[in-house]
N, C-alpha and C positions, 0 to 999 in steps of 0.2 A: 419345644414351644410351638412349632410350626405344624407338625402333627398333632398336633392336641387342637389348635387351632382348624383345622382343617375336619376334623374328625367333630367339632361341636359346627361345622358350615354344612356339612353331611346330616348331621340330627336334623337338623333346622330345616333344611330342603326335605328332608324325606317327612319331619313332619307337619309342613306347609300343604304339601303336594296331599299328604292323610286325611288332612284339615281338609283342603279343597274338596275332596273326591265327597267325603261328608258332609258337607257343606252342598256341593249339589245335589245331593241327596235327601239332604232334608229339605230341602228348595220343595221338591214333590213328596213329602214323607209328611210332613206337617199341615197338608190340603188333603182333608179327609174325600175320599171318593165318592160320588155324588149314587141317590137311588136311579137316577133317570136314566133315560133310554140316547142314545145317540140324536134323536129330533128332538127330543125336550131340549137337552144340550144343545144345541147350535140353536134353537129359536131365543134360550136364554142367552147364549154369551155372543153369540153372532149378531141380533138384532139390538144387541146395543149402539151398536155405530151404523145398522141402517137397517134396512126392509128383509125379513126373511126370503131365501134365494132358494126354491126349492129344488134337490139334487139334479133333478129334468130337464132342465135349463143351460146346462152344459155335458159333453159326454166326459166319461173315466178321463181321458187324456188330458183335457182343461182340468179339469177337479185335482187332479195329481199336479198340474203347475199352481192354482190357487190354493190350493188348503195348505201348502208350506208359510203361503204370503198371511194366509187369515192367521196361523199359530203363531208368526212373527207379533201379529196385538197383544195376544194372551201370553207371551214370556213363552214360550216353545221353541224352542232351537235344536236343529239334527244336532250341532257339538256340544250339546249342553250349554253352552252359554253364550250371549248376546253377540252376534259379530258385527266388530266394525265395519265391516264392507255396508251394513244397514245407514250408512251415513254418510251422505255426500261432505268435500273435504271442505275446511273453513266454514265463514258465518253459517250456509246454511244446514250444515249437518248440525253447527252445537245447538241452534235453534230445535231442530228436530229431538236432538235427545234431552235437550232442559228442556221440552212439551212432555218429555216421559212416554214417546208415542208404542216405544217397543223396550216394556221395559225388565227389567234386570232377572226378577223374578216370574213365574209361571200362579196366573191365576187361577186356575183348576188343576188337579191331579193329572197325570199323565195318563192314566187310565181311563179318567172322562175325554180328553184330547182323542185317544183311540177313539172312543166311540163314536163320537164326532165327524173323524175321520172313514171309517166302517161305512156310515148312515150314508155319505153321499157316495161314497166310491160303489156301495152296494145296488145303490138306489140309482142310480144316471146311467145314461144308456151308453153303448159301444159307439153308435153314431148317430146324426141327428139331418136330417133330411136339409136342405139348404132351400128358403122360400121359393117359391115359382109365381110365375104371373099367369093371374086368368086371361088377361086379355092383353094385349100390345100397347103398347105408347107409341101415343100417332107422333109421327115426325113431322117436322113443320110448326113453327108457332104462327097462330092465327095474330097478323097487325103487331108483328116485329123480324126487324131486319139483322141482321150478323155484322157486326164491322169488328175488325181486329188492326189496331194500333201497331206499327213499323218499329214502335218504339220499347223495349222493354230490356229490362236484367237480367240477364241467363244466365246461369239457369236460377227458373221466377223464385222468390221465398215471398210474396206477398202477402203481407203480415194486416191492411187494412187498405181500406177503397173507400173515397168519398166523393160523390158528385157533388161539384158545387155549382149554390144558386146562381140564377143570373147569368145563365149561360156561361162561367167560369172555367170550364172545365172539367177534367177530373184530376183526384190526390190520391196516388198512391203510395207505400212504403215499401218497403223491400230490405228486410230482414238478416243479409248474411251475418257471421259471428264476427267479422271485425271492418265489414260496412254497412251499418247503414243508414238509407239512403231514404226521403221525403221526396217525392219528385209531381210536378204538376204539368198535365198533358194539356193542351190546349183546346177548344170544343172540334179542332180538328185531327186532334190528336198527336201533333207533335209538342215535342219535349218545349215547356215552356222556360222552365228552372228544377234544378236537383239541389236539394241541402243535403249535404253528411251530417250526421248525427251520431251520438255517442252510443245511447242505445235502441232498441228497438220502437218503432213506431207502431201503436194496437189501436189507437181510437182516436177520433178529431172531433171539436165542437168548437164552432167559429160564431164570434159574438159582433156585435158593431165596429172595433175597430180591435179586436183580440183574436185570439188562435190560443185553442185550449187541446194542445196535445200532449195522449196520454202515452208513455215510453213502459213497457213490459219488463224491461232489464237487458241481462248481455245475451240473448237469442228468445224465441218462444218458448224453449224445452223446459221441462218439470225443476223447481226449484224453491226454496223455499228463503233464499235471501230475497231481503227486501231492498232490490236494486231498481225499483219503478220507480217513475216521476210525473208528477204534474206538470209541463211547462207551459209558460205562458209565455206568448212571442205576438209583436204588434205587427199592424203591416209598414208596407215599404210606404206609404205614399202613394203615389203613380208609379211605383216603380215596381216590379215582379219579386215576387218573395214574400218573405217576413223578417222582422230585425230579432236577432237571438233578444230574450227578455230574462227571465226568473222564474225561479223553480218555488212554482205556487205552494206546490204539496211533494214533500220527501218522500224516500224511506218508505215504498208501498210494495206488499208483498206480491207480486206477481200479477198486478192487475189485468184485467182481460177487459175490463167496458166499465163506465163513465156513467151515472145521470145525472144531469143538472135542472136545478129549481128550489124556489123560493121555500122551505121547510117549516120556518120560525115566522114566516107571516111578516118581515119587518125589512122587504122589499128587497134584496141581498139574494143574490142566486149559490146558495151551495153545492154540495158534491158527493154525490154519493159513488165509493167506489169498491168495488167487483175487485178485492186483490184473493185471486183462487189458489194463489200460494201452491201448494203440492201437497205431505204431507200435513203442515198446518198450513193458518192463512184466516181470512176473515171479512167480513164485512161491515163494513164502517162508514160513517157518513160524518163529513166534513162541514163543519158550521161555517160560514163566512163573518172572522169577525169586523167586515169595514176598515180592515185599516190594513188590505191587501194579505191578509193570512186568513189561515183556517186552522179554528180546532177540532179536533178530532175524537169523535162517541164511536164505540164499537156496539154493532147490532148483535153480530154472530159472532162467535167467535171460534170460527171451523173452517178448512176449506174447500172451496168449488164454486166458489158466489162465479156465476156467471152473465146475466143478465139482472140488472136494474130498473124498473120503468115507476117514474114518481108520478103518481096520480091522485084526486081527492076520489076516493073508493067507496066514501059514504055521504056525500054532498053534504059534508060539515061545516066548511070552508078551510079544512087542515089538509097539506097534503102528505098523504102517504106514500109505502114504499111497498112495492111489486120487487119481489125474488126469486130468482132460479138457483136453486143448488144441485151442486152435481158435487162428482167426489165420494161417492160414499152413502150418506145420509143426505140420497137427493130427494127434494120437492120443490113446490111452492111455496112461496109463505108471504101473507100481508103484514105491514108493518105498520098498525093503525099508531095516527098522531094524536097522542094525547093532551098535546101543546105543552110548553116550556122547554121544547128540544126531547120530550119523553116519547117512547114508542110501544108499543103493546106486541107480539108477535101472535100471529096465528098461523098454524099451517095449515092451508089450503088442499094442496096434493100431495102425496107420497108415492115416491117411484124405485122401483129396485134398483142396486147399485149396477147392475146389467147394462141399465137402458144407456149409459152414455148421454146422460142431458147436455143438450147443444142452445137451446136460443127457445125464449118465450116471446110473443107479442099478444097484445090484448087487442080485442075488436068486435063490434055488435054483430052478427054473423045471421042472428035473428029479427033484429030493429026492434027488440024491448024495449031498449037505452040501457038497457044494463052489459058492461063489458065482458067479454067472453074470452078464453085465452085458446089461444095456439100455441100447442107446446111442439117441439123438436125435439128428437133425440136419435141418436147415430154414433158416438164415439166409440171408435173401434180400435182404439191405439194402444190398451192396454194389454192385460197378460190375458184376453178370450177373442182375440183380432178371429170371429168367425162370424157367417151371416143367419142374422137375429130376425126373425119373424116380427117381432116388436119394436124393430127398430121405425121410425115414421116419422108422420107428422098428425098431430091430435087435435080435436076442436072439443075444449070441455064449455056445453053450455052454462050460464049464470042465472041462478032461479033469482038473482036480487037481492040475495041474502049473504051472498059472496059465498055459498055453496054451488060445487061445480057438480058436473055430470058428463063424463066424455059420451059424445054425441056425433062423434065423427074421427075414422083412423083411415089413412092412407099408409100402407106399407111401404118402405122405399131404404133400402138397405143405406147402410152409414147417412142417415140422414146430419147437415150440420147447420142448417138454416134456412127460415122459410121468412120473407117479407110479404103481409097485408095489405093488397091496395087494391083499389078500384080502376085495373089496369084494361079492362075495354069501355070504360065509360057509361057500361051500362044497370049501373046503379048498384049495384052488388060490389059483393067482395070476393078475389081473386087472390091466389098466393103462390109466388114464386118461392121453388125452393132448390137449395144446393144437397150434395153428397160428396162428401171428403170419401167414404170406403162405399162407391157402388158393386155391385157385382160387375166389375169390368169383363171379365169374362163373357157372360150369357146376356147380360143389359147395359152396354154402355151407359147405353143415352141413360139412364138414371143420375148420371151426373148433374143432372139440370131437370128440372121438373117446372114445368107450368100446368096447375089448377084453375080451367076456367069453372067458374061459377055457371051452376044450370037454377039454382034454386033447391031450397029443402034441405045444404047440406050435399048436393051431388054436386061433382067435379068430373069434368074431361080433363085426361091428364094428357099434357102434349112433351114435348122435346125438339133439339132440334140437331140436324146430324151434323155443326161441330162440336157437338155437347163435349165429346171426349180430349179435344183440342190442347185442352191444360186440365189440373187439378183442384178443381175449384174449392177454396176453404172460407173465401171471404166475398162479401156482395152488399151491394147497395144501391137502393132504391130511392130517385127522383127526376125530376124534370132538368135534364141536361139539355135543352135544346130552348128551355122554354116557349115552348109551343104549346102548353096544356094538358101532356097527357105524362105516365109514366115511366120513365127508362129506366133500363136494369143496366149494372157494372160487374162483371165479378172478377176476382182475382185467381191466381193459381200460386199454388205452392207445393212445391217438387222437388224438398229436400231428401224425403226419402219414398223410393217407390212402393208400390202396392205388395202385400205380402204374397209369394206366389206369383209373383207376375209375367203371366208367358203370350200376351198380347201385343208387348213392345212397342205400346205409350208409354212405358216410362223414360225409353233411352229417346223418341221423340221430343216428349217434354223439357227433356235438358238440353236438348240440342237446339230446339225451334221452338219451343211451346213459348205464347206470349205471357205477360206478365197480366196482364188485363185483357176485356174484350168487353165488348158493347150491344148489348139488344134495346135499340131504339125501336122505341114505339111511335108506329106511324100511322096512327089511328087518327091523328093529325095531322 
């Protein structure tokens, strides 16, 4: 009985394992082979999820680490079949595979896949020249001074920076994976109060007598559980701090940035929030219903939302919604208010999935009156960490019609944020900007970039030699001293070092590098 038994446990496995092998088999056997050429194919099945990437754009060696990651969409697998390692463990992997993002079966033939494969391997070059600079970045910033804070975290993860009005201060946060920490420096920089916090700290928006901070989850890094928070915390009194409050807004997928404003016209400040999730994620916007909650409309439903700015974009009296998306299928895109909480999309720009979109801001650059955007782009963290000719910072002018026209590029390797201000006072528009990945090697000082305004669109670009001091990923712009004019804050974050890095700021930065630093402007 027992070899009989065992002898039908043997059929059974040998014709499971029969089963399976034919069964992968007809996975690619039943997708008839396509006429096209290796370009058609990837303009078709690649430009579904973002901007055609043509093979020149990367050499053989990247193409050979990406083209595995692109066949992971389309159901292509080296073992034939789906592997779990494609899934981070708990909520946010099963989110990942109930999105169906890598899924079970292969959408084209294996034979179209080759060709696919073929087009860019054949097509991309061996190596690709790394940008050079025509001219030099003057060192020195013209009407700002250097100060750097006694006080900091080390080694820094500075996760956000906020000058506060009124001579306040500054707030920053600081990131490790099982502290952190809220802390506010004094206008002379020492340590006023630190709060622990559960999890990370990414954006501040302070109301009359509220504190509207937004929490990322359990560190910055890629993730697609929804472990952000809205909290809302009052102040002390007279007293330093703020009183822990309640959790405004749950459950947000990896937010990165916050806008607030009146949406629905019925005086009630909503929320629109940037949760860039990983691979899913979304953009959503938060109705205020009066009665200390908020429900919840989803705009996109994709991720990368990284910047938000609410504006009325057609002098309707409705306000609309200004988008950066990165991720993938990056652009711009307006989110005209049709009123009754309804929104209209249109995309504005389209950027390839290369550029690393980092931070938009809008501003009249010509004094049309019509708003003009400044785009950034610089992320250099993913699977092409090499230096991009197009990485920068952008000025698309606005003909008024919410058609753009880029009308100005500065080149500036890992660009990851530029602020708009009229920072010598002399009527014009000026823009500070950071780099998370500069060429450390050949340009430090590209860490830090100041664009003075000459007119027409030209800029002198300055720096200043402790540009390289820390690792700057986060900055913020206003009047700390309240004196009239505008001071810059920026943060460093130095969890992990520069790829290649044989300069030896990185073991500085962990040792000494501050957590913040200070370019007060003293133009007054």
């Amino acid at each position: 009985m027992r070899q009989r038994l065992l002898f039908c446990l043997l059929l059974y496995l040998l014709f499971s394992c029969t089963a399976k092998k034919q069964d992968d088999k007809i996975q690619f056997d039943d997708i008839p082979v396509s006429a096209l050429s290796g370009k058609q194919l990837s303009m078709a099945h690649c430009s579904r999820c973002h901007a055609f990437v043509s093979p020149d754009l990367l050499t053989k060696t990247y193409w050979r680490d990406v083209l595995p990651v692109m066949g992971h969409r389309m159901g292509i697998y080296s073992g034939g079949s789906r592997p779990d390692s494609l899934f981070d463990a708990g909520l946010s992997g099963s989110i990942v595979r109930e999105a169906n993002i890598f899924p079970e079966r292969p959408i084209l033939a294996l034979a179209d896949w080759r060709k696919i494969e073929n087009y860019y391997l054949e097509n991309s070059p061996d190596t690709i020249v790394p940008p050079l600079r025509k001219t030099k970045i003057r060192i020195g910033l013209p009407n700002f001074t250097y100060k750097e804070p006694s006080f900091s975290h080390r080694p820094s993860l500075t996760t956000m920076v906020k000058i506060l009005p009124d001579n306040q201060g500054i707030l920053f946060g600081d990131g490790k994976s099982r502290r952190n920490i809220l802390t506010c420096l004094t206008p002379d920089f020492r340590e006023k109060y630190s709060m622990r916090l559960e999890s990370t700290p990414i954006h501040f928006h302070e109301k009359a007598n509220d504190l509207y901070l937004t929490t990322i989850g359990k560190g910055v890094f890629p993730t697609d559980a929804p472990n952000g928070t809205l909290l809302r915390f009052m102040k002390n009194g007279s007293e330093p701090g703020y009183t822990a409050g309640t959790i405004a807004i749950p459950n947000l997928r990896r937010p990165v940035f916050m806008a607030y404003g009146d949406l629905t016209n019925d005086g009630l400040e909503d929320v629109v929030a940037c949760e860039f999730g990983n691979q899913t994620g979304q953009l959503a916007w938060y109705a205020n219903n009066g009665r200390g909650g908020y429900d919840k409309r989803i705009l996109r439903d994709k991720p990368g939302a990284s910047t938000a700015i609410i504006k009325d974009a057609n002098n309707d009296g409705l306000m609309d919604i200004y988008v950066l998306m990165a991720q993938g299928d990056e652009g711009i895109f307006l989110y005209e208010n049709q009123g009754s909480g309804k929104f209209q999309e249109k995309r504005l720009l389209s950027f390839l999935p290369l550029n690393g979109s980092q931070h938009m801001e809008l501003a009249d650059f010509n004094k049309d009156g019509f708003d003009d955007i400044v785009y950034v782009c610089g992320d250099n963290a993913d699977k092409t960490p090499t230096l991009k000719k197009y990485h920068g910072i952008y000025i698309f002018l606005n003909d008024g019609k919410s058609n753009f026209r880029q009308s100005y590029f500065y080149q500036l390797n890992g660009a990851y944020k530029a602020l708009v201000r009229d920072y010598d006072l002399d009527g014009d528009l000026d823009i500070a900007a950071i780099s998370f990945f500069p060429d450390y090697l050949r340009y430090p000082e590209e860490s830090f970039i100041y664009l003075k305004n000459k007119g027409n669109l030209k800029f002198d670009d300055y720096s200043f030699s402790e540009s390289s001091k820390g690792r700057w990923a986060v900055m913020d712009a206003g009047d700390m001293d309240a004196d009239g004019d505008i001071d810059l804050v920026l943060g460093s974050f130095v969890y992990f070092l520069p790829q290649g890095d044989t300069t030896g700021l990185g073991k500085k930065w962990l040792s000494t590098g501050p957590s913040v630093i200070v370019l007060e402007n003293t133009i007054r």
